[in-house]
N, C-alpha and C positions, 0 to 999 in steps of 0.2 A: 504494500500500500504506500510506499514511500515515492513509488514514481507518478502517485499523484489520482493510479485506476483503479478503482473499487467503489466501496457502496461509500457515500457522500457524510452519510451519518459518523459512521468511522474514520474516514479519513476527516475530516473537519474537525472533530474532538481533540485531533494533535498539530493543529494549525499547518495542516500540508494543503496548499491548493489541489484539487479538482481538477484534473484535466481530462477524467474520462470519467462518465459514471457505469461502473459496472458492476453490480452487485455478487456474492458469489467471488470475487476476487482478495485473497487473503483469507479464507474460510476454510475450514477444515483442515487445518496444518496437520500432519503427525511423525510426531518422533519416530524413527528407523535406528536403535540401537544395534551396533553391530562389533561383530569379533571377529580379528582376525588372526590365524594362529599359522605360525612357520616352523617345519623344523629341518633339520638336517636328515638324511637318512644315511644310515648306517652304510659302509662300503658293499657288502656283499648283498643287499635289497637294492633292488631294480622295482621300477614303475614303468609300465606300458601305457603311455596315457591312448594309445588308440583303443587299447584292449577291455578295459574299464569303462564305464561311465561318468561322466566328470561331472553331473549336475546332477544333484538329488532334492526332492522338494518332502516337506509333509506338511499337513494342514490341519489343524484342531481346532475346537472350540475355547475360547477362553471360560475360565469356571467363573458361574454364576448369569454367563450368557446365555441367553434362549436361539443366540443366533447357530448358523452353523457355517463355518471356516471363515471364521472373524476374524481370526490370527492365523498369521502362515510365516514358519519356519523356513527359511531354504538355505542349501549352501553348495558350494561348488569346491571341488578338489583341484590341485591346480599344481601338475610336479613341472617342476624349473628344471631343463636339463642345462647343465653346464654348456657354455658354448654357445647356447639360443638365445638367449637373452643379453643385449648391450652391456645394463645395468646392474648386471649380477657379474662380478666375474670373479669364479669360485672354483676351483677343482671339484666337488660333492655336488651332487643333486641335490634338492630342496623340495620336500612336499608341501603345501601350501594349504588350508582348509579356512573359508571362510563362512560364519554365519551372520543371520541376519534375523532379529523377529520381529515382525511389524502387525500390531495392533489395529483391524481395517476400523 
């Protein structure tokens, strides 16, 4: 709402001019908490990242909701192989796991 487009009511309470009225605009924000975890893998463990699936999802209710799959889990696996990546420059592979849970 700071560039001014959103519902008039709102923006005008923080002395931001108006330059678009569009209600709906800044509403329903939600936090996306997320983890990301790295590790090394041991020399004699290989990752096939073709062989594998590298996206896993799951999807639950949060407790005390009447809804169903309000909340959704996901994460992705993600091995670094030495050599492919710029940014990384490591003799070792690197397995990679990230999650994410977002409250809908």
């Amino acid at each position: 709402m700071l560039s001014g487009i959103g519902n008039p009511n709102n923006i005008n309470q923080y002395g931001i001019p108006v330059t678009h009225e569009l209600p709906g605009v800044g509403q329903n924000l939600r936090d996306h908490p997320q983890v990301s975890v790295i590790w090394k893998l041991k020399p004699e463990e290989r990752v096939d990242p073709l062989s594998s699936p590298l996206q896993i999802g799951l999807r639950y209710t949060a407790s005390g909701s009447s809804l169903r799959n309000d909340m959704c889990t996901f994460g992705f696996f993600c091995i670094i192989n030495r050599g492919k990546l710029s940014y990384i420059d490591s003799p070792r592979d690197y397995f990679s796991l990230f999650l994410s849970c977002i409250r809908n």
